[in-house]
N, C-alpha and C positions, 0 to 999 in steps of 0.2 A: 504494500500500500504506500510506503514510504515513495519507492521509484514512482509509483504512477503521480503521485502529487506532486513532488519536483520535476518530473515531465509536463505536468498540468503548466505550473508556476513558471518555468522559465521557457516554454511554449510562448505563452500569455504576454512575458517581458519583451520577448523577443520581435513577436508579430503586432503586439496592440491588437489582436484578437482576442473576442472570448470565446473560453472552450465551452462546447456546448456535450460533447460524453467523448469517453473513451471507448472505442469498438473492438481495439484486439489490444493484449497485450502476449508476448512471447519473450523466452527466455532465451539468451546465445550462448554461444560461447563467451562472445566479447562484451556480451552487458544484455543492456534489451532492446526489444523493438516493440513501438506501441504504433497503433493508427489512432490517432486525434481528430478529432469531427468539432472544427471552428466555425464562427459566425463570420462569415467574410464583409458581408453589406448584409443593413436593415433593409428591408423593404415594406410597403404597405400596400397590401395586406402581409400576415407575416408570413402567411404560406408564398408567398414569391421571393421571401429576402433568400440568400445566396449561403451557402454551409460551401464548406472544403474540409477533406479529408486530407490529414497530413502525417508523412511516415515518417516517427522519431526514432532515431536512435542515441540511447544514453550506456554507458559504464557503466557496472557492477554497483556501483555506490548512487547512480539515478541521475551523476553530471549528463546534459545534456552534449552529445557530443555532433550533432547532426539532424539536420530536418529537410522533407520537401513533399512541395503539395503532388499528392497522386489522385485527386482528383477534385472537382466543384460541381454542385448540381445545385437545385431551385429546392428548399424546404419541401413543397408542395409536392415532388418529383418522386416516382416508385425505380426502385435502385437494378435501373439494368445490368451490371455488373453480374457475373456468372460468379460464383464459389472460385474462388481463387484465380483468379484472372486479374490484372488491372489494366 
């Protein structure tokens, strides 16, 4: 829980987005990997505002060592993405 919260927090510092969940987290060798689901843009109504998912990788201890967005879609949008594809 620790790693996912310092993932959360220096996400957050980083981008000036808010996290809105965490969808995967996995453990490596080299530390972890989580995918992060941001608020990219408000929009109105809020089902049109913009999410991106973003793949973080942190060290053993949860320092953030690397991120990049693998995807953006519409809140309102049903997630075409197949089971492990991106």
């Amino acid at each position: 829980m620790e790693v996912l919260r310092s993932a959360r927090a220096q996400l957050t510092e980083l981008t000036g987005m808010a996290v809105e969940s965490v969808s995967s987290v996995e453990q490596t060798d080299d530390g972890w990997t989580l995918d992060i689901e941001v608020l990219e843009l408000s929009r109105v109504p809020d089902t049109m505002s913009l999410l991106a998912s973003y793949q973080v990788e942190c060290d053993p201890q949860g320092e953030l060592l690397g991120y990049r967005r693998i995807r953006r879609y519409e809140r309102g949008r049903a997630d075409s993405h197949k089971a492990g594809g991106r």
